[in-house]
N, C-alpha and C positions, 0 to 999 in steps of 0.2 A: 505126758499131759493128757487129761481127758477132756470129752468133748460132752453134750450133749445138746442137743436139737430143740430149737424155738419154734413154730411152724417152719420157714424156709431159711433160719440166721441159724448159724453155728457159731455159741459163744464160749471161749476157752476156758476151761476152770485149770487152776494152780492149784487149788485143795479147797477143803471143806470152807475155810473162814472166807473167804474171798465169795463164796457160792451164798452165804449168810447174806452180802448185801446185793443181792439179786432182786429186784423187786419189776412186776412185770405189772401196770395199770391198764386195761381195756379203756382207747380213747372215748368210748360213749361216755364212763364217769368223768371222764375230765372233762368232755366238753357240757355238761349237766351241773358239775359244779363249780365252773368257771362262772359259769350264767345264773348260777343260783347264791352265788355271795355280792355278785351284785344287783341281783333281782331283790333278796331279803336286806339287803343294805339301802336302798330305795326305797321298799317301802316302810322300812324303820325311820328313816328319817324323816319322810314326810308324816308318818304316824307320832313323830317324835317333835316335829314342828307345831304341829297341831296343837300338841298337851302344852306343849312348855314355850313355846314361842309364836302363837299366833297372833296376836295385834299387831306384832312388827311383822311377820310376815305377812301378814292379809291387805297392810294400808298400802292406799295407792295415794298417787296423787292427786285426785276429784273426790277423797275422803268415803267412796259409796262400801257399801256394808258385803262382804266376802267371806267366806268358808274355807277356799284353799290355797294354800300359796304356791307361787309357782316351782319350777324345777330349780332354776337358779338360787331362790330362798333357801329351799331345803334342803342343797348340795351343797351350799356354798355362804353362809351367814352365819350359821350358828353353831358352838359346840355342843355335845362329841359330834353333833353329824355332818362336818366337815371334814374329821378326820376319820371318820369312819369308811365315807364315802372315798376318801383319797387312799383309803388302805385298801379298799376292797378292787378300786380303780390299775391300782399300781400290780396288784394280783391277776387280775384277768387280763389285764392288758400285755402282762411280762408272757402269759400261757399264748395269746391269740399272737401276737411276736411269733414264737416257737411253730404256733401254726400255720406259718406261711407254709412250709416245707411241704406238711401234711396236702396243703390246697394246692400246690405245684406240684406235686407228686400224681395228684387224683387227676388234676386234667389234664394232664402230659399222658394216664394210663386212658381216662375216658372219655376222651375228644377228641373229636379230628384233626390232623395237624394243620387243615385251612381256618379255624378257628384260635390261632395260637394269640391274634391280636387282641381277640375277645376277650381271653383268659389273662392275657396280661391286664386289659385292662381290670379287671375284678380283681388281679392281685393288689396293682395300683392303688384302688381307692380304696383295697382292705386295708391297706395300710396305714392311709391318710386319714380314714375315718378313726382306726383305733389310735394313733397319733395327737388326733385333735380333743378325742375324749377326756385324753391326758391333757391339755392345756386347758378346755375348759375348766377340768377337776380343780387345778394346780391354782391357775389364773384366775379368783372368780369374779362376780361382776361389781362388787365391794373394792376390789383392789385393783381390777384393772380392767374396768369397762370395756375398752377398745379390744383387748385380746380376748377377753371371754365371748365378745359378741360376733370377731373376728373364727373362731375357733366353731364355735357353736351353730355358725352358718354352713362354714367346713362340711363338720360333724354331717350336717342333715343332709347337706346335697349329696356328700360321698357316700354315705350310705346310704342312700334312696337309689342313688348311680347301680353302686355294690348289689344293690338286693335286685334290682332289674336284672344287669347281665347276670349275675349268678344265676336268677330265674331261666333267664332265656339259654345258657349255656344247658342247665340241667335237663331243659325241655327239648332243648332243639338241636342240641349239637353233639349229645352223646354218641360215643362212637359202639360203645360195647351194651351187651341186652342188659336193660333194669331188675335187679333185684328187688324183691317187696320191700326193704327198709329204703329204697330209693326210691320208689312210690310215695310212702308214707312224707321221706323228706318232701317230693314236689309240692305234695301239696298241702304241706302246714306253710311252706317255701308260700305258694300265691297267697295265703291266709293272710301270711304276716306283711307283706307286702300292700293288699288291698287296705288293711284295718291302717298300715302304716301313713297310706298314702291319706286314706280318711283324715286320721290325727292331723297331719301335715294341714291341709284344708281349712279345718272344722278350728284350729290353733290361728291361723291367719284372719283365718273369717273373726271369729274372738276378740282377737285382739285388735283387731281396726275398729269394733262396732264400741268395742273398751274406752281406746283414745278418741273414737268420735262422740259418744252420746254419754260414757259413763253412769252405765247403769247398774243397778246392783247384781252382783252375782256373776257377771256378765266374766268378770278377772278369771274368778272360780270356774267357771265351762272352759275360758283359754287356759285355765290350770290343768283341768280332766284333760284334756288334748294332747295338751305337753306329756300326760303320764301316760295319754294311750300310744305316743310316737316313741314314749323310750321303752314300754313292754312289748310293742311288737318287736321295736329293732332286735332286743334282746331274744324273741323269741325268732325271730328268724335264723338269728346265729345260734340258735341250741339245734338245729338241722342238723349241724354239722355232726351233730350224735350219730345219727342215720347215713349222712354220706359216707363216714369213715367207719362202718361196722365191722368188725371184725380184726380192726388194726388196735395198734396195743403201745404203752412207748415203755420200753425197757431203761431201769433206776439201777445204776449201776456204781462200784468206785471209779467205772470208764467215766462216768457221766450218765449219759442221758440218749439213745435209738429208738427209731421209731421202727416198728417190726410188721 
């Protein structure tokens, strides 16, 4: 039997054919294009609302004159971008799943072990955020108001939680010296975090001055809100390119190693 060397995996070959389905992907493309089929899936649909379904998207109920519809609208109303969004959903959500490993792996190597609580909790609400994505996607607020509005509170507080201690673990609790692409993550990491919390804000703010005074446009600024809370989130989680630099996950007839 021969052998040959992965950086530190030694994986067995039986002959040539079995070596054919070898396939080795560096995790910066997969965490780039997990984030980027539902980055361009989002704003297809709401570009796709726009053309072919905005009166229904845009009316509220005080009848005032609007531009964009909100997130729910465009994830979840109308065809193909209901299904588009549910495929692209079910895709990135099956990869960030797999990703737990990768994020228990990194802070088991680069935290102190007095911080183990911290880290769980970020795996925690990694969890529950990408979970609730999925019910929002699934459940929308057409079909099942309570769970979509149920899911969607979820969604925001777990990942607002998620993006804080991740922040605070990356800043404060590393145990081992930062490489530059760990640099680079910190700090697109507080970018996305500040502009997120913005959104967050500036959507509430919106939306109360909406159901109080109903004025025009007013829907359309809580719409811009809503798409700035879900590009940041998004872009907080493309970090993940940068923390796990140099890791790779090996495509195999075994399955699937992260290397």
């Amino acid at each position: 039997m021969n052998e040959f060397s992965v950086k530190s995996d030694y994986i067995p070959l039986v002959d040539k054919k079995i070596s054919s389905f070898r396939v080795i992907i560096p995790f910066a493309r997969i965490a780039w294009f997990t984030v980027s089929i539902q980055c361009f899936s989002f704003i297809f649909c709401i570009l796709w609302t726009i053309m072919y379904n905005f009166e229904e998207s845009t009316n509220t109920h005080c009848k005032v004159y609007n531009a964009l519809p909100s997130v729910s609208a465009t994830i979840g109303h109308y065809q193909p971008q209901k299904n588009i969004w549910k495929m692209t959903t079910v895709i990135q959500a099956t990869i960030r799943f797999y990703m737990i490993i990768l994020h228990y792996q990194y802070y088991k190597k680069n935290t102190y072990p007095t911080t183990r609580k911290l880290t769980r909790l970020a795996l925690v609400t990694y969890v529950i955020e990408n979970t609730s994505l999925v019910t929002l996607s699934f459940w929308t607020s057409n079909e099942n108001y309570a769970l979509h509005k149920l899911s969607f509170m979820i969604f925001l507080f777990t990942s607002f939680i998620y993006m804080n201690v991740s922040y605070i673990i990356a800043k404060m609790c590393r145990s081992t010296t930062r490489e530059v692409h760990d640099i680079i993550s910190l700090r697109w990491k507080l970018r996305a975090l500040i502009s997120n919390l913005a959104g967050i804000i500036l959507a509430c703010y919106f939306f109360y001055r909406h159901n109080k005074y109903c004025e025009p446009f007013v829907y359309s600024l809580f719409a811009l809100a809503e798409y700035l809370v879900v590009l940041t989130n998004m872009g907080f989680h493309v970090t993940a390119a940068y923390d796990f630099a140099g890791r790779s996950v090996l495509i195999s007839r075994n399955g699937l190693k992260i290397l």
